[in-house]
Legacy VTK file of the C-alpha trace (Angstrom):
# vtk DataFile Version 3.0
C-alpha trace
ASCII
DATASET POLYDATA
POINTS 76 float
-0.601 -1.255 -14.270
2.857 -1.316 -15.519
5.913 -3.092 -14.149
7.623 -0.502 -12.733
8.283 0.176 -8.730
5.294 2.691 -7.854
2.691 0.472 -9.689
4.524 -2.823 -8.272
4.250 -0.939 -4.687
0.672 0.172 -5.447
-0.567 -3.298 -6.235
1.426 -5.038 -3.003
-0.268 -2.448 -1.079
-4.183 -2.939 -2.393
-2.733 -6.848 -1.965
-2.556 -6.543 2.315
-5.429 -4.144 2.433
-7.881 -6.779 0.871
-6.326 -9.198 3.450
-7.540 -7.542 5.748
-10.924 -6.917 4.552
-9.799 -3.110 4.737
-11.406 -0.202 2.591
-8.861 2.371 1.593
-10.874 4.875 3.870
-10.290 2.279 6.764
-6.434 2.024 6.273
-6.485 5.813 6.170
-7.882 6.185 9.550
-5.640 3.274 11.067
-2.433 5.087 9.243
-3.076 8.731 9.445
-2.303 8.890 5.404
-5.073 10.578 3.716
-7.265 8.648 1.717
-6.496 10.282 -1.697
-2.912 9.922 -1.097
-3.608 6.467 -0.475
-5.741 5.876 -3.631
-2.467 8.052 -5.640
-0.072 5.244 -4.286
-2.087 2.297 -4.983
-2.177 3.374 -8.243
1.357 3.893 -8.929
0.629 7.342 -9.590
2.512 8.793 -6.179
6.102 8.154 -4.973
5.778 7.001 -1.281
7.893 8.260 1.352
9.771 5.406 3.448
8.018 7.247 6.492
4.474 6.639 4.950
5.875 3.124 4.108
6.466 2.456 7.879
3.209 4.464 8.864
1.011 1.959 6.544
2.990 -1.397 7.220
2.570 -0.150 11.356
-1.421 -0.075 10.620
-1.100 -3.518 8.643
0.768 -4.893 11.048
3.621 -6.194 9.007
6.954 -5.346 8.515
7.804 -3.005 6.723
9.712 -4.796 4.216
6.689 -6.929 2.946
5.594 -4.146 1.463
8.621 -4.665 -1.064
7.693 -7.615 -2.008
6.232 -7.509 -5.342
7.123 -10.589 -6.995
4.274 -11.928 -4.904
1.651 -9.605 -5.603
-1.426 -11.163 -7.576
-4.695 -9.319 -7.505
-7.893 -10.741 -8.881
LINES 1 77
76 0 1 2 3 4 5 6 7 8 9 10 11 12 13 14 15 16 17 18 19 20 21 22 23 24 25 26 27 28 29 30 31 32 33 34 35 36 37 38 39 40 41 42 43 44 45 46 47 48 49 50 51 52 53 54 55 56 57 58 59 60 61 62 63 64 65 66 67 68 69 70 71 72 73 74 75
C-alpha cells in the first residue's frame, strides 16, 4: 500500500477492526456497509464517503476522527 489518503484510510480502518477482533463481514453487519465495499476501502481502492466514515466509526465505537489518524497506523 502506498502513502496516499485512501490506502492511509484503508490501513487505519483494517487497524480498529483487528482491535476488535472483527472480520470485515462482522463490521459489515454492525455498519450496514456492504462487505465488498468494505474490502474496496481497506484497500485504498474506494473513496469513502464522510457518511460511511461516520456509519463505520458509529459501529467501532470511536469518533469519527480516529479514523484520520494515519500517522498511527501499523499493521503486522
Amino acid at each position: 500500500m502506498g502513502s496516499d489518503p485512501l490506502s492511509l484510510f484503508g490501513r487505519r480502518l483494517v487497524q480498529l477492526r483487528r482491535e476488535k477482533g472483527w472480520s470485515q463481514e462482522k463490521l459489515a453487519l454492525e455498519s450496514g456497509i456492504a462487505r465488498s465495499y468494505l474490502g474496496g476501502v481497506e484497500r485504498g481502492q474506494r473513496n469513502i464517503a464522510l457518511l460511511n466514515i461516520c456509519e463505520l466509526a458509529d459501529a467501532l465505537a470511536v469518533p469519527a476522527g480516529s479514523l484520520l489518524e494515519f500517522e498511527r497506523v501499523e499493521i503486522p
